[in-house]
Each structure stands twice: as structure tokens, then as C-alpha cells.
Short mmCIF file of the C-alpha atoms (twelve columns), coordinates in Angstrom:
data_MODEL
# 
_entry.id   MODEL 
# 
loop_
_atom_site.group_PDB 
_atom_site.id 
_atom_site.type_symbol 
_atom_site.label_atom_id 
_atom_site.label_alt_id 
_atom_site.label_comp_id 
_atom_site.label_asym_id 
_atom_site.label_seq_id 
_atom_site.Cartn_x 
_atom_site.Cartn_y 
_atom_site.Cartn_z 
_atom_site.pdbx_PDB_model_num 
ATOM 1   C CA . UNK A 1   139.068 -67.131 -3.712  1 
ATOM 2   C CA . UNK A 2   142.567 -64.613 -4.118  1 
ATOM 3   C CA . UNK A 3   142.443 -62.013 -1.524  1 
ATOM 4   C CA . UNK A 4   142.615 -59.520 -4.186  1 
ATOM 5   C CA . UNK A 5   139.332 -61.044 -5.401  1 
ATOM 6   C CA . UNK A 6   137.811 -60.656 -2.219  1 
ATOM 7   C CA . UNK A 7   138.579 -57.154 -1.392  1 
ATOM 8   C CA . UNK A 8   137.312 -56.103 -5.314  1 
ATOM 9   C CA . UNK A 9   134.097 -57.592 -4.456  1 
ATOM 10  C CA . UNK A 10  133.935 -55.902 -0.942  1 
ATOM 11  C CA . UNK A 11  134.490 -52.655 -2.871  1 
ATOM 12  C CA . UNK A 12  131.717 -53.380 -5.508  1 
ATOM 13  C CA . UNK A 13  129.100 -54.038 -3.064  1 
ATOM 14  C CA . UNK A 14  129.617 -51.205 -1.045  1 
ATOM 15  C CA . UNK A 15  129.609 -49.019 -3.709  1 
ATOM 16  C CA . UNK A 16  126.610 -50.154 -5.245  1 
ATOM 17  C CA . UNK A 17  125.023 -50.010 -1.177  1 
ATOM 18  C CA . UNK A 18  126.379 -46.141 -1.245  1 
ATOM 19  C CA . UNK A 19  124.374 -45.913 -4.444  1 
ATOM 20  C CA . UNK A 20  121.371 -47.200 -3.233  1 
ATOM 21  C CA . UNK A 21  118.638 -44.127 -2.123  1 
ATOM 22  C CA . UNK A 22  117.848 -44.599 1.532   1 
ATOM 23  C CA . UNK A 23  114.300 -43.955 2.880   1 
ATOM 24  C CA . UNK A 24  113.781 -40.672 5.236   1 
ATOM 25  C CA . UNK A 25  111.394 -40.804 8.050   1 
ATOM 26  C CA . UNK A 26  108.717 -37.714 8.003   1 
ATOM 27  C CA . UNK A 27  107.533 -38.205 11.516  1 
ATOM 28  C CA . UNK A 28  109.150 -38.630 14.803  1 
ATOM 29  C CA . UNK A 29  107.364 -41.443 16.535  1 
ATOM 30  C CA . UNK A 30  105.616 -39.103 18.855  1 
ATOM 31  C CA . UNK A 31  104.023 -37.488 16.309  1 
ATOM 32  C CA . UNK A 32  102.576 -40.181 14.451  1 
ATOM 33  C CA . UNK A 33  98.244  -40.751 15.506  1 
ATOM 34  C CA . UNK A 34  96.188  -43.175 16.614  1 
ATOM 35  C CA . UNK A 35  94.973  -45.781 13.768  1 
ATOM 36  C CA . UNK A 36  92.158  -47.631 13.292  1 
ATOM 37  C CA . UNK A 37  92.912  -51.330 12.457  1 
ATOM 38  C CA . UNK A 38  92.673  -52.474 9.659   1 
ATOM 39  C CA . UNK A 39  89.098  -54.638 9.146   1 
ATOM 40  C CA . UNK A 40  89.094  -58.287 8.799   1 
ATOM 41  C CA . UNK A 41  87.854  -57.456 5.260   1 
ATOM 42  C CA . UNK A 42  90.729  -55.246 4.399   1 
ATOM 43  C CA . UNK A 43  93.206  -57.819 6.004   1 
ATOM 44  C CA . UNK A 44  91.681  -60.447 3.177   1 
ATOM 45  C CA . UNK A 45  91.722  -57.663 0.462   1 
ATOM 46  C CA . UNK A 46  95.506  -56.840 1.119   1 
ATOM 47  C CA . UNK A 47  97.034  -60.250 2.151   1 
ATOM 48  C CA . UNK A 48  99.033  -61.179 4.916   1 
ATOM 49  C CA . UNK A 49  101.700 -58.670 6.679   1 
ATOM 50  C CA . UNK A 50  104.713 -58.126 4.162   1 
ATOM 51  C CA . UNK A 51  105.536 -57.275 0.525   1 
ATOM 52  C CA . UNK A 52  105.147 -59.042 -2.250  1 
ATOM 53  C CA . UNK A 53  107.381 -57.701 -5.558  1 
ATOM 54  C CA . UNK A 54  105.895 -53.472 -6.285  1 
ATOM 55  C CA . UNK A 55  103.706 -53.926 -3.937  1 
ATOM 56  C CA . UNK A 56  103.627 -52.358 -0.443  1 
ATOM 57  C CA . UNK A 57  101.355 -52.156 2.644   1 
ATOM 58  C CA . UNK A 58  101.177 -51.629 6.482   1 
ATOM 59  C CA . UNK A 59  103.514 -49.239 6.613   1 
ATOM 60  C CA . UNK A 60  103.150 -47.420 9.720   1 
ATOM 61  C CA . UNK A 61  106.433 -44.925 9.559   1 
ATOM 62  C CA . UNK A 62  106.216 -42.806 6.174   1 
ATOM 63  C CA . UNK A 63  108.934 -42.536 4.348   1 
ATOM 64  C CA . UNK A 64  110.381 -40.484 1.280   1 
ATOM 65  C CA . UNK A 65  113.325 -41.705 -0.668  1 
ATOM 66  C CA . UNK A 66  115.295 -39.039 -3.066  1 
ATOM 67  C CA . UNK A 67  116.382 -40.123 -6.466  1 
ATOM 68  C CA . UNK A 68  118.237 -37.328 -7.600  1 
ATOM 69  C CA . UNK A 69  119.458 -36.911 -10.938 1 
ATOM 70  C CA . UNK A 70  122.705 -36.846 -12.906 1 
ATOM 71  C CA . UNK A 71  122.061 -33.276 -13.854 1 
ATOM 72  C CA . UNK A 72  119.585 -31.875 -12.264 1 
ATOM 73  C CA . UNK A 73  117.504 -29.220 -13.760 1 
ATOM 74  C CA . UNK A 74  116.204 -27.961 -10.174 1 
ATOM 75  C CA . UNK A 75  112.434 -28.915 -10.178 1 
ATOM 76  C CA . UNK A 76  111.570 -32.015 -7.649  1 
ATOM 77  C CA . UNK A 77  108.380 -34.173 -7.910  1 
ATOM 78  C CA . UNK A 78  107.116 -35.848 -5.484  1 
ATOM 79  C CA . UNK A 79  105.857 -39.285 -6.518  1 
ATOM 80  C CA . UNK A 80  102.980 -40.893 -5.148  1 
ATOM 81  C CA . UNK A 81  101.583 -44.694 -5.624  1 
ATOM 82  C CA . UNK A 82  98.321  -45.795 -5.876  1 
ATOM 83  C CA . UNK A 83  96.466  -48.731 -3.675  1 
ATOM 84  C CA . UNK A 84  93.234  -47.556 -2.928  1 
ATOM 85  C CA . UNK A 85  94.347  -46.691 0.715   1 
ATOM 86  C CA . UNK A 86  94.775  -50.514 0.448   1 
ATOM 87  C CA . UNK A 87  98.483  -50.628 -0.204  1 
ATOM 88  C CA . UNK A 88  100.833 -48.701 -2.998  1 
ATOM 89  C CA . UNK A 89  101.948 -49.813 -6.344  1 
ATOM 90  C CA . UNK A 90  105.621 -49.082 -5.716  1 
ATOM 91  C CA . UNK A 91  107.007 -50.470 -9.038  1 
ATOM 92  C CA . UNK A 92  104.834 -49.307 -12.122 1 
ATOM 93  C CA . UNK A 93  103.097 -46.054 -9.887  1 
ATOM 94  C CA . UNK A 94  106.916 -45.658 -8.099  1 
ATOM 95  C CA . UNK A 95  110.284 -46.531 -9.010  1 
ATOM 96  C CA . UNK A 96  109.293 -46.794 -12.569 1 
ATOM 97  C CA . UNK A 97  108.223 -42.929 -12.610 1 
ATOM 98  C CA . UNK A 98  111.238 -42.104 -10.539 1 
ATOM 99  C CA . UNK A 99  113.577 -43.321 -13.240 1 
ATOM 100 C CA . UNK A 100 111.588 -41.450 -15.770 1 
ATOM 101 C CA . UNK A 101 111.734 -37.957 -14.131 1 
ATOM 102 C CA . UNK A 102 115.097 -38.650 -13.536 1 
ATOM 103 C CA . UNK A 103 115.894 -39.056 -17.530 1 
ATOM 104 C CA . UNK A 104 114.274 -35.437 -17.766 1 
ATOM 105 C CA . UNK A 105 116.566 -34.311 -14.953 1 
ATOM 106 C CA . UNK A 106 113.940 -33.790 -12.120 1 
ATOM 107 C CA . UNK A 107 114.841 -34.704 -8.931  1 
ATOM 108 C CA . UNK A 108 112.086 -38.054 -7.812  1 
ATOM 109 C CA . UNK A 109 111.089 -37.918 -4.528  1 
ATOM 110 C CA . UNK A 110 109.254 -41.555 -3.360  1 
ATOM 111 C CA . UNK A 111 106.398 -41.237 -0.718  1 
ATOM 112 C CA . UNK A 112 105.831 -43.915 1.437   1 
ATOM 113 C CA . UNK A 113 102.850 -43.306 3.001   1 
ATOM 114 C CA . UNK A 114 101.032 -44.855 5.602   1 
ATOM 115 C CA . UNK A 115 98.707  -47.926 4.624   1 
ATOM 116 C CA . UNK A 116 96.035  -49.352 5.224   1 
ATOM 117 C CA . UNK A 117 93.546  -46.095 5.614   1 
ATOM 118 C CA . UNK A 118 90.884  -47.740 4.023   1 
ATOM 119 C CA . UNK A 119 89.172  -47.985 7.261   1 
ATOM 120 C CA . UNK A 120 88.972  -44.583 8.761   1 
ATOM 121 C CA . UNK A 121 86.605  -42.212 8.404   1 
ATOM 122 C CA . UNK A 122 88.674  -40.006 5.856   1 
ATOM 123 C CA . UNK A 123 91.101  -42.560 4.439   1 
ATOM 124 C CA . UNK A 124 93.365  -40.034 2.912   1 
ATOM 125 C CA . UNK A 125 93.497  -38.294 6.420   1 
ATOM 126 C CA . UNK A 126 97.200  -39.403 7.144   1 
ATOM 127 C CA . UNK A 127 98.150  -39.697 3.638   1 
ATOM 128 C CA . UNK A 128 97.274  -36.100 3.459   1 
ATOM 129 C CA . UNK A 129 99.322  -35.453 6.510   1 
ATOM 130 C CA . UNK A 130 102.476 -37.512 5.124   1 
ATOM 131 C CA . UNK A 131 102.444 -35.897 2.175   1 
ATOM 132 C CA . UNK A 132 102.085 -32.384 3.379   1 
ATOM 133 C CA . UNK A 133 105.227 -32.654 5.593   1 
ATOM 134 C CA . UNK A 134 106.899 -34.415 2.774   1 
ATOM 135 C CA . UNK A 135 106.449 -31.457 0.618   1 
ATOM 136 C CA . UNK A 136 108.178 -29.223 3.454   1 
ATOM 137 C CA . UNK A 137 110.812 -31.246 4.242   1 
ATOM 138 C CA . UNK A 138 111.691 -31.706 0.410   1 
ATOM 139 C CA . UNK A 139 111.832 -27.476 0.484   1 
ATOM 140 C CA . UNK A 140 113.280 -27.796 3.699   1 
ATOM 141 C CA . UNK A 141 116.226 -29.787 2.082   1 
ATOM 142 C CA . UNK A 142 116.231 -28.112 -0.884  1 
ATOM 143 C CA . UNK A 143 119.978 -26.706 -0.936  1 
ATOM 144 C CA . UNK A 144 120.941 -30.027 -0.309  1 
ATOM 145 C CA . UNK A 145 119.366 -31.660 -2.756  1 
ATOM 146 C CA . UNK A 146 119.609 -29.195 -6.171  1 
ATOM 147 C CA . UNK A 147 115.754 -28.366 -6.006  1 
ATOM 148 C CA . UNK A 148 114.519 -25.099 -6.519  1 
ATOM 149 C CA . UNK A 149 111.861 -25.081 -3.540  1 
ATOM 150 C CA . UNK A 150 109.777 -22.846 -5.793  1 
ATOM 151 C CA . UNK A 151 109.700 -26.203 -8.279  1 
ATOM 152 C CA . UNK A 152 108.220 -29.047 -6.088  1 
ATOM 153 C CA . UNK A 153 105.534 -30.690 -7.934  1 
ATOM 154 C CA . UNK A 154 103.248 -33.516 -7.177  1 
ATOM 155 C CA . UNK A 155 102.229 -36.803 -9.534  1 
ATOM 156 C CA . UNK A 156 99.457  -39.446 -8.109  1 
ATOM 157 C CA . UNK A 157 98.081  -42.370 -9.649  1 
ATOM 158 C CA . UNK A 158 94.692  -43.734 -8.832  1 
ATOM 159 C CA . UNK A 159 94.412  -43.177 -4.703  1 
ATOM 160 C CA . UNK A 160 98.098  -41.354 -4.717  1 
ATOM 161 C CA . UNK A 161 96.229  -39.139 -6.975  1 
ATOM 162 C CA . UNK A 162 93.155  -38.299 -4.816  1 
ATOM 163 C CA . UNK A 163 95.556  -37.732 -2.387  1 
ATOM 164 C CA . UNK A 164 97.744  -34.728 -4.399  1 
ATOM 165 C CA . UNK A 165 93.755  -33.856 -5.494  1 
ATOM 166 C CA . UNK A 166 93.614  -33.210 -1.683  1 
ATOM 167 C CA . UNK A 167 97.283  -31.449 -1.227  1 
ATOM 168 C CA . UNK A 168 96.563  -28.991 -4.180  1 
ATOM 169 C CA . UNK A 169 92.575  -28.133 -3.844  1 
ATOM 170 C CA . UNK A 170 92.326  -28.496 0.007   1 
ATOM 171 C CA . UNK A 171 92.075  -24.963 1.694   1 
ATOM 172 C CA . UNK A 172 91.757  -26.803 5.716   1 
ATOM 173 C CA . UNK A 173 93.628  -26.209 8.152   1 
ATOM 174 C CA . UNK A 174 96.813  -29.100 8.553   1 
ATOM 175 C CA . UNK A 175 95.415  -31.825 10.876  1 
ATOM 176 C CA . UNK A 176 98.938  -32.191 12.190  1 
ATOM 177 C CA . UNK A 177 101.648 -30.368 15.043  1 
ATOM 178 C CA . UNK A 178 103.541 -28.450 12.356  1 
ATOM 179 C CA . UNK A 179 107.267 -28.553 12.460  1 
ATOM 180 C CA . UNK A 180 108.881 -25.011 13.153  1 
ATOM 181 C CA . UNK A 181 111.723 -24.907 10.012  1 
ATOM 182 C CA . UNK A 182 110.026 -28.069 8.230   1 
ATOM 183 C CA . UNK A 183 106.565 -27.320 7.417   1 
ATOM 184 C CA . UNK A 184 105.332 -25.465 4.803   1 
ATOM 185 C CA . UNK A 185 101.759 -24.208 4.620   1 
ATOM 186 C CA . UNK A 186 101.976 -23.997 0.863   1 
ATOM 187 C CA . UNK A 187 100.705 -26.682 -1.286  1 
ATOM 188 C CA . UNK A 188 102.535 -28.195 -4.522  1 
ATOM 189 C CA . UNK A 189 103.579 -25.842 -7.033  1 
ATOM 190 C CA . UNK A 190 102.537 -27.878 -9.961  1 
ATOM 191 C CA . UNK A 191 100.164 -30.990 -10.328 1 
ATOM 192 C CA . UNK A 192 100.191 -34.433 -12.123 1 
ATOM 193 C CA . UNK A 193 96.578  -36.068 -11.750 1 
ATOM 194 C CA . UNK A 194 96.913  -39.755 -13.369 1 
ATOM 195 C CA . UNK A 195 93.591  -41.628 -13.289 1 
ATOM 196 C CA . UNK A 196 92.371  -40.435 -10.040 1 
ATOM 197 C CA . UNK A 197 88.825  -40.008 -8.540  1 
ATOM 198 C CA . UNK A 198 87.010  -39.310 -5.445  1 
ATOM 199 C CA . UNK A 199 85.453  -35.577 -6.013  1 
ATOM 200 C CA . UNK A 200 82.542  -35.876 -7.848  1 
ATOM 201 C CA . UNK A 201 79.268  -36.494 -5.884  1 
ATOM 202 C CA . UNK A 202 78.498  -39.892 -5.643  1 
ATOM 203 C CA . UNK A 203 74.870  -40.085 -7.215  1 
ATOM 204 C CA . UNK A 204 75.324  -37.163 -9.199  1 
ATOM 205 C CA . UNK A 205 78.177  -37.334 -11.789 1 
ATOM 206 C CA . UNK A 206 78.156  -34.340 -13.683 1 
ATOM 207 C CA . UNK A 207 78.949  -32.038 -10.507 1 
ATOM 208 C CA . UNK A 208 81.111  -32.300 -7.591  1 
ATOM 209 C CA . UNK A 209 80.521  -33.658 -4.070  1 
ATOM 210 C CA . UNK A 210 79.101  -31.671 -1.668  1 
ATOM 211 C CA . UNK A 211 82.014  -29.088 -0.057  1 
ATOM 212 C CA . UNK A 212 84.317  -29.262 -2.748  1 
ATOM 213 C CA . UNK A 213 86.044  -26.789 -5.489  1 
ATOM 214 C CA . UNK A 214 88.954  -26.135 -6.985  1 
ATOM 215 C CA . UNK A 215 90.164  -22.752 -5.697  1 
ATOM 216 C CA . UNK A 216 90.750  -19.912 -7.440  1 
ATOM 217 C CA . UNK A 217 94.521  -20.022 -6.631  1 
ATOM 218 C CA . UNK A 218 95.043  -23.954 -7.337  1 
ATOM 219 C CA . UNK A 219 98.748  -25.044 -9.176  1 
ATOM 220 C CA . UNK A 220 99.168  -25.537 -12.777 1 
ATOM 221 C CA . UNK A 221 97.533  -29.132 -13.504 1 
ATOM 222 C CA . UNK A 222 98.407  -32.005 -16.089 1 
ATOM 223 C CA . UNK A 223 95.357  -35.003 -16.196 1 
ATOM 224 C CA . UNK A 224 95.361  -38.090 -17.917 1 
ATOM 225 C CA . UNK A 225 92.769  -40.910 -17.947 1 
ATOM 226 C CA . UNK A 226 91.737  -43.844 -20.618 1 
ATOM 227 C CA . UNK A 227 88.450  -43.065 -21.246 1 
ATOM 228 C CA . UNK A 228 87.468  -46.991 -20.657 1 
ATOM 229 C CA . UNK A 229 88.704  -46.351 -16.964 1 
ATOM 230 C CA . UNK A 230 85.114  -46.365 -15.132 1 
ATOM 231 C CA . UNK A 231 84.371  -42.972 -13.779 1 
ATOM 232 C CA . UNK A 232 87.517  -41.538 -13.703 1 
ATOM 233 C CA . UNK A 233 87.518  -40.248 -16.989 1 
ATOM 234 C CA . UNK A 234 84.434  -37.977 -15.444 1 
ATOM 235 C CA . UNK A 235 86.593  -36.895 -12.662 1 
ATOM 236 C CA . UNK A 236 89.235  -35.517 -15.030 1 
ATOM 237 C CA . UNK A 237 86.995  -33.943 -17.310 1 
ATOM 238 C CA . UNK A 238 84.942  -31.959 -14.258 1 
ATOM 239 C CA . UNK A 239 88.264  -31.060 -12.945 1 
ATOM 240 C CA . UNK A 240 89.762  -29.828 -15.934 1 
ATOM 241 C CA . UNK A 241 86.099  -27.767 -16.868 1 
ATOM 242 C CA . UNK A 242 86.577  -26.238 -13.427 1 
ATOM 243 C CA . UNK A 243 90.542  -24.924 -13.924 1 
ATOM 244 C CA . UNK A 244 89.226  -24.225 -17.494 1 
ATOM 245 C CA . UNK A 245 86.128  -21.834 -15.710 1 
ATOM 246 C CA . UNK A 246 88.957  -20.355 -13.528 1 
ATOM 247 C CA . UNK A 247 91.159  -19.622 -16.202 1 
ATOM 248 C CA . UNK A 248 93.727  -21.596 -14.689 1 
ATOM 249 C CA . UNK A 249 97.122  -23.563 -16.690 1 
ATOM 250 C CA . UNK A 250 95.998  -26.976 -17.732 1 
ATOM 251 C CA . UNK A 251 96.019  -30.390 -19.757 1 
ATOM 252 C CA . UNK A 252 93.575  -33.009 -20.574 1 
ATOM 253 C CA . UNK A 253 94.772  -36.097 -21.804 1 
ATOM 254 C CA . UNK A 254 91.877  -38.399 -22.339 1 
ATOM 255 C CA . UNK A 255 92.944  -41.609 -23.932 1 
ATOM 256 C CA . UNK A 256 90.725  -44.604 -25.942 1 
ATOM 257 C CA . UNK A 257 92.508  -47.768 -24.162 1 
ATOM 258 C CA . UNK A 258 94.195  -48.343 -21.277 1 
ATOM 259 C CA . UNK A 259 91.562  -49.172 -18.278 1 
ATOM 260 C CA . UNK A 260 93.276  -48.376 -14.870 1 
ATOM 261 C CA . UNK A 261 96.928  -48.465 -13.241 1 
ATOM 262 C CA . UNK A 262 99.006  -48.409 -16.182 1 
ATOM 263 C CA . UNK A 263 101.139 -46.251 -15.008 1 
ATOM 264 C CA . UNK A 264 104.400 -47.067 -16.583 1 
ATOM 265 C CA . UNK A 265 103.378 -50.777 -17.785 1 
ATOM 266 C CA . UNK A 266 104.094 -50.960 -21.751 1 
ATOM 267 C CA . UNK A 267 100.536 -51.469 -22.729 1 
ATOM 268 C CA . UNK A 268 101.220 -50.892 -26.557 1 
ATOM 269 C CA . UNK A 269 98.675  -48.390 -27.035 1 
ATOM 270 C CA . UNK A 270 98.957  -45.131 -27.744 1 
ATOM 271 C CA . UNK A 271 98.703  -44.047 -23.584 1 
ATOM 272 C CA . UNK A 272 102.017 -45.309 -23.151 1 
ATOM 273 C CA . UNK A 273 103.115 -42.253 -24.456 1 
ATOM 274 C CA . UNK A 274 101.805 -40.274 -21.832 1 
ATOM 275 C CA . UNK A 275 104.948 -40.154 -19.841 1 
ATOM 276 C CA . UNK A 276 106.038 -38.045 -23.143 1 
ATOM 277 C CA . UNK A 277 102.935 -35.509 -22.888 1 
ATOM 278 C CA . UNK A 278 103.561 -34.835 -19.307 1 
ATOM 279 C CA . UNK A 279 107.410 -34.177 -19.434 1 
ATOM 280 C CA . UNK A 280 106.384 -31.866 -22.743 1 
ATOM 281 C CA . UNK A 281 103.686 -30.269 -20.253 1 
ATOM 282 C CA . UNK A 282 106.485 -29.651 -17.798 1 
ATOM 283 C CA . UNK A 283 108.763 -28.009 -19.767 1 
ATOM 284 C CA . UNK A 284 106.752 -25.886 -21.766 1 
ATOM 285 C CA . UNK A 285 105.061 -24.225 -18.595 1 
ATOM 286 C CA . UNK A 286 108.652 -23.768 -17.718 1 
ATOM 287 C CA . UNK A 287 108.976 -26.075 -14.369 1 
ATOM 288 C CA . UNK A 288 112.189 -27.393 -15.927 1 
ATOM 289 C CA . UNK A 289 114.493 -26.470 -19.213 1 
ATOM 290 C CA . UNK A 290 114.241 -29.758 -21.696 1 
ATOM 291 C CA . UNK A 291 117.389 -31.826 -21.863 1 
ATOM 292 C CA . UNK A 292 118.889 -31.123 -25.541 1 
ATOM 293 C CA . UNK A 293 118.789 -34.475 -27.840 1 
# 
């Protein structure tokens, strides 16, 4: 091959390398906790040690990678996978929403976090924890990034969404050293609950487990469920009824087909266009300006 050839190619694939969004760690080693391993029984559920295609698991360094838009319009969101605690959906619950709030200008912010939980006693314990100091360094950063730290939203699908359920309704105390400069003790500023679950009582559907309620000072929130999606469909409802009691911002989306983990699979009914409903619900409670078409 001509030299000339050579050094073109050289060029290409280090620019496309320099284009490529590298992951940030959250935690310094030190700070990372004890686990409990993962049962034999989870170990069958999740498959050997690796990735297969979208699909992610023991990851035991949490990570957030930063797609930032071509023109950014300031707000961030912070995009989380579900996996039931199992593992994350990183194509349809992560990349694939990343390129969408990208289109609308918001800056996509991946989160890694660590899997399996399944096992512990509160799975979403270190989730919870990774996504907490995710949310301050993303304000941290902020400057650096063209995000508005006063527009740092959260979206979760299925367990990612129990776990922003968690970031934005939680009033505990962080169950981690915080950070001097990094962490934040606020929660998101705005909410994206897709398909989630995990607050109602178990026995009891029409009310919530015992020790939980949405506070009176909980962020704006935007659900969406197919109503053929097992419980879920209850969670959303109860959860809207409450911000709906409180008087707080919100938006139900409860559609006929779809079952669980669409996310941003082309299912060719109508709750494809849910992706549309949410980035309307953004804009018009004013977390970004919509792109003119």
C-alpha cells in the first residue's frame, strides 16, 4: 500500500478514536465497598464473565461516559440502563437514548453502574451510590461540559428506573465518604421514570410499601409504561396520584402495547413515540429550548 495511503488511514482512525466518548471512573479504588458475590443462581441467570452485544455485567468500577452534543442547549441527563440489578441494557436502555437526547441538544451522560446487586440486601444500594456521585461530578464538570448544573436530569428504564425512583424520592442520608468539591447533596433536577417498579407494597397493590413517599419537594416527573407491562403500569399510576396529591409537575403516559424494555426498539406501535412525548415534556417545562425544524 502507497505511503500516502498509509498515513490517510493512520489519520482516519485516530480521528474517529478522538471521537470516540471515553468512560470516567466515579470512585477511586479505595472508596469502592465490600460486595457480596454474586449467587450461583445469579451467575446462571447472567452468563459467564463478559459482554455479549448491549449487554453489560460485572462491572465492578462505575463509569459515566459524556455524549455531548453538537449544540448544546445546556440541560444534561443522565442515562441509566435497566438489568434487574442483573446486568444493564446498554444498547436499546443506553446508547440508543444517548443519541436521542443528543438530536434534542441535551448533553447524554452514560452510567455504568456496578452489577450484579441482585444479591445484597438492598440491591440498588451501590447503584444508588454510583449514581449519586455521578450526578455531582456531572455538576462538578459542568463548565466543562456546556451543562447548566441547575439542568441535570435523570431517565431509568426498568431497574435503572427504580434506581432514579431512589435518587429523586430518597430523603437518607448518602451511604458513601462524600467527596469535598464533587458531591452534591441535591438530587436530580428533573425525572424520566420508564417502566420501573419496586415501591408499591408487595401484597398490597393499591398503596405503597411500608416507609416510602414521594416528598413534598420531589423534581418535576415524566412516566411511561404499556399498560400490558405486569405491575408496572400500577407503579406509575400510584406515583403519578401521589405528585398529582402534592400538586407537583407531572406526566402519565400509559400505553396499550408494548410489554417491557422497549426502550428505543421500533416496536411499531404507537409507544414508540414516546421518545417524542418526553422531549415535548422537556421542553415545555422549560429544561431545554426546542431545536427549530
Amino acid at each position: 500500500m502507497p505511503l500516502r495511503s498509509c498515513v490517510l488511514l493512520l489519520v482516519a482512525a485516530f480521528a474517529g478514536a478522538a471521537e470516540t466518548p471515553l468512560p470516567i471512573k466515579l470512585f477511586d479504588p479505595a472508596e469502592l465497598g465490600p460486595r457480596v458475590a454474586p449467587s450461583e443462581a445469579t451467575l446462571q441467570r447472567i452468563g459467564p464473565k463478559g459482554s455479549a452485544p448491549g449487554r453489560e455485567t460485572h462491572i465492578t468500577e462505575p463509569t459515566i461516559t459524556v455524549y455531548p452534543a453538537e449544540q448544546p442547549n445546556g440541560a444534561a441527563v443522565i442515562v441509566c440502563p435497566g438489568g434487574g440489578y442483573w446486568f444493564l441494557s446498554t444498547h436499546n436502555e443506553g446508547t440508543g437514548v444517548c443519541d436521542w437526547l443528543n438530536k434534542l441538544g441535551v448533553t447524554a451522560v452514560l452510567l455504568r453502574y456496578r452489577t450484579p446487586t441482585s444479591d445484597e440486601a438492598v440491591p440498588y444500594q451501590y447503584p444508588l451510590q454510583d449514581l449519586q456521585r455521578a450526578l455531582g461530578v456531572v455538576r462538578h464538570r459542568a463548565a466543562d461540559w456546556r451543562i447548566d448544573p441547575k439542568r441535570v436530569g435523570v431517565l431509568g428504564f426498568s431497574a435503572g428506573a427504580n434506581l432514579v425512583g431512589h435518587a429523586s424520592w430518597d430523603r437518607a442520608a448518602r451511604t458513601y465518604p462524600q467527596k469535598a468539591g464533587v458531591d452534591d447533596p441535591r438530587g436530580p433536577d428533573f425525572t424520566l421514570f420508564v417502566y420501573g417498579g419496586g415501591f408499591l407494597d408487595k401484597e398490597d397493590k393499591t398503596k405503597f410499601r411500608a416507609g416510602f413517599a414521594v416528598p413534598p419537594d420531589a423534581p418535576p416527573c415524566f412516566f411511561v409504561v404499556a399498560h400490558n407491562d405486569g405491575h408496572n403500569p400500577l407503579e406509575a399510576a400510584e406515583l403519578y396520584l401521589a405528585y398529582k396529591r402534592l400538586n407537583l409537575p407531572a406526566e402519565l403516559h400509559v400505553y396499550a402495547q408494548g410489554g417491557h424494555g422497549f426502550g428505543t426498539r421500533v416496536t411499531k406501535y404507537p409507544v414508540d413515540g414516546w421518545t417524542r412525548n418526553a422531549g415535548e415534556w422537556m421542553a415545555s417545562t422549560g429544561w431545554f429550548k426546542p431545536t427549530a425544524k
